[in-house]
Steps between C-alpha positions, in 0.01 A plus 500: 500500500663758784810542476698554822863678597667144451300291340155405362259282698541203312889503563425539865361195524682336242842573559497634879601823356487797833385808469744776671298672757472862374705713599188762620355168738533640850500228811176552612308139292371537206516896483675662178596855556519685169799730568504663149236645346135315435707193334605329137400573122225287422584199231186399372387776232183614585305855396178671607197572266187789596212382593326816660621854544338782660512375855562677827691356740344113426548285767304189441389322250210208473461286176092442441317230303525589153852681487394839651725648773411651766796750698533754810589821498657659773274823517192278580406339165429165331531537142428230232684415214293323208689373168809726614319803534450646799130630584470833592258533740605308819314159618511650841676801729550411852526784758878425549763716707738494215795681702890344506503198433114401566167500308356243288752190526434159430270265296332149538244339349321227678543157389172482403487820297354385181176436708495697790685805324608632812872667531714588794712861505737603778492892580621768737212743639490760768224504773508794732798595370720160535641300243386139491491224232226220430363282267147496342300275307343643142299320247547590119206565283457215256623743173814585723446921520375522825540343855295512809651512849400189682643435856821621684706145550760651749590876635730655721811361386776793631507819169774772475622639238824247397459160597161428425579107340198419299522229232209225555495182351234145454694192609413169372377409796237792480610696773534900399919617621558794561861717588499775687745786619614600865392840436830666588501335832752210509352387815168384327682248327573278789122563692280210421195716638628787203377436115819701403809286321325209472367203249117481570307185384110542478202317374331666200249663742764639771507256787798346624552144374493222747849377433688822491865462705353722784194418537199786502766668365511611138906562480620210293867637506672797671813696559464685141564826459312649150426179286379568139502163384509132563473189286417137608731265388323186604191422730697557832767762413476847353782748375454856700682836368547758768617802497838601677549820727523822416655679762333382774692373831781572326501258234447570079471242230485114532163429301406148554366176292385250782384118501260456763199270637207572680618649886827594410691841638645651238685728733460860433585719695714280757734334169575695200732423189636128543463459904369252709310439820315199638182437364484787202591414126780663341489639143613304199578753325608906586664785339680743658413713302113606435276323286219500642281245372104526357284185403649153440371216339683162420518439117267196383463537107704355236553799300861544727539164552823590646354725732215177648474461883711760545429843696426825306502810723374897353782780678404831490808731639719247308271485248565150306351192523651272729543093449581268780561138487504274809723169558284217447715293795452823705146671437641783764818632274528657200646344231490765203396892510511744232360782359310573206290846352810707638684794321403741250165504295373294330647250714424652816136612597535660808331443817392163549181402708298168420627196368228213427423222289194508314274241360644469178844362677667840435702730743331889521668799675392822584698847554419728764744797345203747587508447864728791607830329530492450132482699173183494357470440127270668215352162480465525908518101641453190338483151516750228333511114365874373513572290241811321371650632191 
């Protein structure tokens, strides 16, 4: 069971016990500013174990039938990963733009894979000589070494070299999300006619779902800025990492964890840190400090049973692993955040990227130390199961 500042759960609504407000909970709702560094020590003890090394830059990662993995690399390949080994030759190379922060991004496979063996990746490409990102539709070869290209799903979503968004995931409801990046140009954000810092929701085969919040229109949310990960916490409401500003109209830090439904404004660039405007969603959660956040994924095994339902979120310039808990009376404000995979080695593994639960019910990460804002390692990247000690 959680425990909270004043008391646990039960002895809330046992005893009427309040929680103090914390100290770092600014005016604006539910929105908790984190005014020293990323946040507190982990309690629940919890370690990482290899699974693969010898990766560049992974960015995505897709469980198939069987226990085989399949994961991005940055520089344009899809790489498999059989009985913990990872196969030499790559599956496929894509003709990726792999410049900044762009190239071969995210990962889905569709919810029919096991049949239709067709998978989704995200990448940045230049065509006569601008930067744009897409998604494409590829079909794996039934012994899992080789893919065919089979369809692009959507292109011209806005390319630069930072803010290129990119992680793709299958919803239960079988429609293919995708975040994207405002390119460098904050003004994207707010544009419903613009693909840039938005939530896209598309059918399997591109179109634009009948009961999307706009309709024709594929943006499911905007206002985000560079999102690298989101998480669904139920059927109607999804956790969205963004990150924060770097400089830009004058403002630095203030990475975001959001709650959000299909429509909603998540502000960026007219709010930033913990402000508010009519009809945009403020954060739950900032730092003032940068994080910035990767992948997220809420935790659903039993292995941490400590850790079930709540929000698990991969930091790279921070580089820890970030848990979030949310007040069951208020789905909107954070109950519980701390930090985890932070320090020194062994503890600490660097750069932090994806976060995702795989079949077996257990929690994977992968590093992204070789991506130029890291230091790469002999054993180059790698990919992680968290387990509790």
């Amino acid at each position: 069971m959680r425990e909270f500042t004043c008391c646990i759960l039960l002895a809330l609504a046992a005893a009427g016990c309040k929680r103090e407000p914390s100290p770092d909970r600014t005016s604006a709702g539910d929105c908790l500013l984190v005014r020293d560094g990323p946040g507190p020590a982990g309690e629940v003890p919890v370690g990482a174990e290899r699974v693969v090394a010898g990766l560049e830059v992974p960015w995505a990662l897709g469980f198939l039938p069987g226990g085989s993995l399949l994961v991005t690399e940055r520089p344009g390949r899809v790489r498999l990963v059989e009985n913990g080994t990872l196969v030499e030759e790559p599956v496929a190379t894509l003709p990726v733009a792999s410049v900044g922060e762009g190239g071969l991004l995210g990962l889905a496979l569709h919810p029919d894979f096991a049949t239709s063996r067709l998978f989704y990746p995200y990448l940045t490409v230049s065509e006569s000589g601008r930067l744009s990102n897409r998604i494409e539709r590829w079909r794996l070869a039934p012994d899992a070494r080789s893919a065919s290209f089979d369809k692009r799903i959507l292109e011209g979503i806005p390319g630069a070299r930072v803010h290129d968004g990119g992680r793709l995931q299958f919803h239960p409801d079988g429609m293919l999300y995708a975040s994207t990046g405002e390119s460098g140009e904050p003004e994207l954000a707010q544009d419903l006619d613009s693909l840039g810092g938005k939530l896209l929701r598309l059918t399997p085969e591109g179109e634009v779902p009948a009961d999307n919040p706009f309709s024709g229109n594929p943006v499911f949310l905007l206002g985000l800025r560079n999102s690298e990960g989101f998480a669904w916490r139920d059927a109607t409401t999804l956790y969205v990492v963004d990150h924060g500003p770097s400089g830009e109209l004058g403002r630095t830090g203030h990475d975001e964890v959001n709650v959000a439904r299909a429509g909603e404004n998540l502000g960026w660039p007219t709010i930033y840190a913990c402000e508010q405007h009519q009809g945009m969603v403020a954060p739950s959660l900032t730092w003032e400090a940068a994080v910035p956040p990767g992948g997220a994924a809420v935790y659903t095994g039993t292995a941490i049973p400590e850790w079930r339902g709540d929000l698990l979120v991969a930091t790279l310039g921070s580089r820890h692993l970030h848990r979030i808990a949310f007040d069951p009376r208020n789905p909107r404000q954070v109950a519980l955040h701390e930090v985890y995979l932070q320090g020194e080695p062994p503890q600490s593994h660097g750069r932090l990227r994806e976060v995702i639960m795989g079949p077996d019910g257990e929690l994977y990460v992968t590093t992204s130390n070789c991506d130029g804002r890291g230091s790469c390692p002999p054993e180059k990247d790698q990919s992680l199961r968290i387990t509790r000690r």
